[in-house]
N, C-alpha and C positions, 0 to 999 in steps of 0.2 A: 351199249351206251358207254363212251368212254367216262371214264375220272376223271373227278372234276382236280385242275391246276392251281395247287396252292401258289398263291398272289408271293413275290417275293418279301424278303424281309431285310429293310432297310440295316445299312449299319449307323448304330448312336453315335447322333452328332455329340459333339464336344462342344459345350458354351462355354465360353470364359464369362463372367460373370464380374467386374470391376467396380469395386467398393467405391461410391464418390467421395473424392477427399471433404477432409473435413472445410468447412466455411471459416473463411479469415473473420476474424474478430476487429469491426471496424472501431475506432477512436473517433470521435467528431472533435475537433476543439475549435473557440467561438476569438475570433481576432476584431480587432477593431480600431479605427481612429486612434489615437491618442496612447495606445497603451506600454506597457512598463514591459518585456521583453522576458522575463525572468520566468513567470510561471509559465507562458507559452514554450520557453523553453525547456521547460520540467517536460511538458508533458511529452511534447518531439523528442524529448532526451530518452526517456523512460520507454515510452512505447514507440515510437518511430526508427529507433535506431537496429540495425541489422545484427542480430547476435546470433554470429556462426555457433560459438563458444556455447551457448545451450543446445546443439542440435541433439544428444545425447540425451537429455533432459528433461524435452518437452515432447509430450504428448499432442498437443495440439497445436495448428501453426501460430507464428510469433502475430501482430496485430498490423493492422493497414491505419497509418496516420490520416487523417484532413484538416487541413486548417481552412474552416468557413466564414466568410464575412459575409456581411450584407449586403454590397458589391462586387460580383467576384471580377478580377482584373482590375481590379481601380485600387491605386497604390494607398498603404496605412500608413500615417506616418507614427512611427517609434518613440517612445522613452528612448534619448541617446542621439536622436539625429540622422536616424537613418530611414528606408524603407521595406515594407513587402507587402507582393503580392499573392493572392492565392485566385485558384483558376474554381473552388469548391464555394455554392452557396450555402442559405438556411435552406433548402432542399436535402442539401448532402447531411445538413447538421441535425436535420428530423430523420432521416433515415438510416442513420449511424447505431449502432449497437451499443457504444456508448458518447455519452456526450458530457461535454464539458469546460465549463465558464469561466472562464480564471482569472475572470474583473468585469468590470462595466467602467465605461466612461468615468463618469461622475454619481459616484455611491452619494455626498453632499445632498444632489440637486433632484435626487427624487423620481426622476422618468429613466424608464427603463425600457430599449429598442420592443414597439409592439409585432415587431419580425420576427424578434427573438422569443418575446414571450410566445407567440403562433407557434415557435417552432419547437419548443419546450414543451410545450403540452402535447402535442403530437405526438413526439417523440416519448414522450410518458405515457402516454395513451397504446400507443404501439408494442410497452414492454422493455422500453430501452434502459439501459440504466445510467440515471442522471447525477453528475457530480460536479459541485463547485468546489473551487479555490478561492479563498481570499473574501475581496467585495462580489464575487459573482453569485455567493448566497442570495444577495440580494435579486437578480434574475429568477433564480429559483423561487423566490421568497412570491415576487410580482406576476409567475405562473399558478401562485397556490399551492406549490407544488412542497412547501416544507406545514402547513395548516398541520397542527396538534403534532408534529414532530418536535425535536430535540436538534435542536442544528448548530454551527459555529462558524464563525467568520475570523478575520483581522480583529484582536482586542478594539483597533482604535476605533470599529463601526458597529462594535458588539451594541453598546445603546442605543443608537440609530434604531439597527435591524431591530430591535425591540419596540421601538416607539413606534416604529411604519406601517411593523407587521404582527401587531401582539397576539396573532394566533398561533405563533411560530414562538414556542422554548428555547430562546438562545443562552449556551451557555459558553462566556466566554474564555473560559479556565481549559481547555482540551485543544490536541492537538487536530482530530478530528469526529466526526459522529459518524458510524454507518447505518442507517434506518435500511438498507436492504438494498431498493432500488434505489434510493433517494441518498445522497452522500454528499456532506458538505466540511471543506477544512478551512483550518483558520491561513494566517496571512502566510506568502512566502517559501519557506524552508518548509512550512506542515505539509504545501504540497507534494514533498518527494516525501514524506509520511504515507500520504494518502493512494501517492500514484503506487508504492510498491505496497500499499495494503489489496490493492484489485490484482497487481500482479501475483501475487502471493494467494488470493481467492479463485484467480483463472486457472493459475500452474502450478501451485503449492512452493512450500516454503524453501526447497532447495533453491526454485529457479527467482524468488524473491531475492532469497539472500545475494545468491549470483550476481543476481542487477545492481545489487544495492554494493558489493565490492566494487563493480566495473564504478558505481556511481561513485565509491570514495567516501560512503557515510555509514553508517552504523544501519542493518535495517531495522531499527526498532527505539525509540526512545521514550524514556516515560514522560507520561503527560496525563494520567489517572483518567483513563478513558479506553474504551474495552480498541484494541490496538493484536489483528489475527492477522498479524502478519511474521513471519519468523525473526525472533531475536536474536541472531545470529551472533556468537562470541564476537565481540567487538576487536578489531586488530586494535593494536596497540604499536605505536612507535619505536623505531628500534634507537631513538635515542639511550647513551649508557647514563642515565640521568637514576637517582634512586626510585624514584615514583615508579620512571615508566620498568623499570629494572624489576620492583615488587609488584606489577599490576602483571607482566609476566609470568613470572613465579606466581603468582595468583590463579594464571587460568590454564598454566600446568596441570595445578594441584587440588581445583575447584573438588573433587573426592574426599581428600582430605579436612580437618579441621583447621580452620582459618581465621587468626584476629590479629586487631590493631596490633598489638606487642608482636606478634609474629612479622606483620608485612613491614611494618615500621623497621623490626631487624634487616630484615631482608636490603631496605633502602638506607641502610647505616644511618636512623635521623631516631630522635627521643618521638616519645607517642606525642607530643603535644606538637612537636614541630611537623610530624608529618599527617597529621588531621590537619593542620593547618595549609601546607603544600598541597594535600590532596585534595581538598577541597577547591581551591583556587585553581587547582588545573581543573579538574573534571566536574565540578559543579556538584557535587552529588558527596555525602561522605564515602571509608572506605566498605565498610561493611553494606551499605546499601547497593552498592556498584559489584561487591562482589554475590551476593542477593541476585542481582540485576542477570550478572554473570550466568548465575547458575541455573536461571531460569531459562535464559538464553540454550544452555547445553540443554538443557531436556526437552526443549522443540519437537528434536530431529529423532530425538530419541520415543516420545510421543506419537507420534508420527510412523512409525514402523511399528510393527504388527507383533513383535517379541519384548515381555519384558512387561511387569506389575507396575502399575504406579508408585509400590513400595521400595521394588528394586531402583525405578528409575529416581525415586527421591535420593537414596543410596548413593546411586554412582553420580550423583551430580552434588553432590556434599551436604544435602539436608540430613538433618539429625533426623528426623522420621516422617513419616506420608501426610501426617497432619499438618506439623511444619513447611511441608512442601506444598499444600493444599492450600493453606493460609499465605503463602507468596505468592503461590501463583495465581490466588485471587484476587488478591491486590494487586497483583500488577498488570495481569493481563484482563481481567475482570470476567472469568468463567472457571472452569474448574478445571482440574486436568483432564479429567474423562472427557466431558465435556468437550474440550478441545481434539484429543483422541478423535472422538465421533465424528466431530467437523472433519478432520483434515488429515486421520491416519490414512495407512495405508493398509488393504488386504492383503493377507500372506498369497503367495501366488501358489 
């Protein structure tokens, strides 16, 4: 009886195996008739725009714009006199990752697109995370969608929203509120607030700050309302002016011991004239702003995985961790750990 034939033995194939990239992070924003140009423009500016300059930076890809009207292809006419169109309905605006209001017609006159409330709830329903600008609170408001929050608008619609919708906490003092999913900013300017507060939650605060240089404003301003977005040292003008001259020499030195008689030298003015200069330019006194400053440096510092709360109050010029505790609870309204937690980063 012959022996039985062992069966050959294959050679191990090789699978490559290919990771699927990550899913772009869609933006919905809601256009309409009549409207004012500027906050639509925030939000195309902030998240629509191409930024090679972070490819270093971010972890995950930059975001896909829409702008959705009620009609898609049928011209809006502008604040200004001009038009646009978008090819994106309230389909695209319910199915969006994030979405976002940045007015309504006629905050005034009370009716609010029942398309738009459809597509708002959906889109809330879904998981999406929802954010107004300005009167668009009020959309929110007309989905239900702010009921026992804390939210904020335009000061000049803050009582309205109150009286429409009094199951919604408005408070008109803040630049904006983050309830989590639900996010709503007051008029204008609070927009680019708000837009680099989600940037700065998507991609942490280096690629916040980034945006907020390319944008030409400060990423962070006070407005006593909890604000986790990076307060990145403010540039300062290279006029040879004394102000802008000691607000320099200020964030040199932000380490060191720092006061009015000090910076006042620095800008060759008596302390009473340059509290008074200082003020008038930056709206803020000097000591508060350099405060502000030093908060600002210990973000990034924060944020990295070396280094005590104690040291870091240290190198950023607080006299000790308690004093460093006590500002930066005021100003950013959490603690430094706290913060650490949220948005450090792990040693690698």
């Amino acid at each position: 009886m012959s022996a039985p034939v062992a069966a050959p033995v294959s050679a191990p194939v090789a699978v490559t195996v290919q990771s699927r990239p990550a899913p772009v992070h869609t933006v919905a924003v809601y256009a309409f008739d009549g409207m004012a140009p500027f906050e639509l423009g925030v939000v195309v500016e902030v998240f629509g725009l191409a930024r090679p300059e972070l490819a270093e930076l971010l972890t995950a890809p930059w975001y896909e714009v829409k702008v959705c009207a009620e009609r898609p292809d049928a011209p809006l006419n502008a604040v200004g006199g001009f038009q646009l169109t978008t090819r994106h309905g309230l389909d695209d605006l319910a199915a969006a990752d994030t979405v976002m209001v940045v007015g309504v017609p006629d905050p005034f006159g009370g009716r609010v697109s029942p398309g738009l409330v459809a597509a708002l709830r959906t889109a809330h329903e879904r998981g999406a995370r929802i954010v107004s600008i300005c009167s668009g609170a009020f959309a929110l408001a007309a989905a239900g969608l702010l009921d026992g929050l804390t939210a904020t608008t335009h000061w000049r619609y803050a009582g309205l929203l109150q009286q429409r919708h009094p199951a919604v906490r408005v408070n008109p003092d803040v630049l904006y509120v983050d309830n989590g999913p639900v996010l709503t900013s007051a008029g204008s300017a609070a927009g680019i607030d708000l837009c680099l507060h989600l940037v700065r939650l998507d991609h942490g605060a280096r690629v916040a700050n980034a945006v907020a240089r390319r944008f030409v404003v400060p990423p962070h301003r006070d407005g006593g309302q909890a604000q986790f977005i990076e307060a990145a040292v403010r540039p300062v003008e290279e006029e040879d002016d004394g102000i802008g001259r000691s607000m320099r020499w200020a964030l040199d030195h932000l380490a060191e011991p720092i006061t009015v008689p000090l910076l006042a030298g620095v800008a060759r003015m008596s302390d009473r004239s340059y509290l008074r200069h200082f003020t008038a330019r930056n709206g803020t006194s000097p000591m508060r702003w350099v405060v502000s400053q030093r908060i600002a440096a210990s973000l990034p510092l924060l944020e990295a995985p070396d280094g005590t709360v104690e040291e870091i109050a240290a190198a950023v010029g607080f006299e000790s961790a308690a004093t460093f505790r006590h500002h930066f609870g005021r100003g950013m309204r959490t603690s430094p750990t706290a913060y650490r937690r949220a948005f450090g980063r792990t040693a690698a």
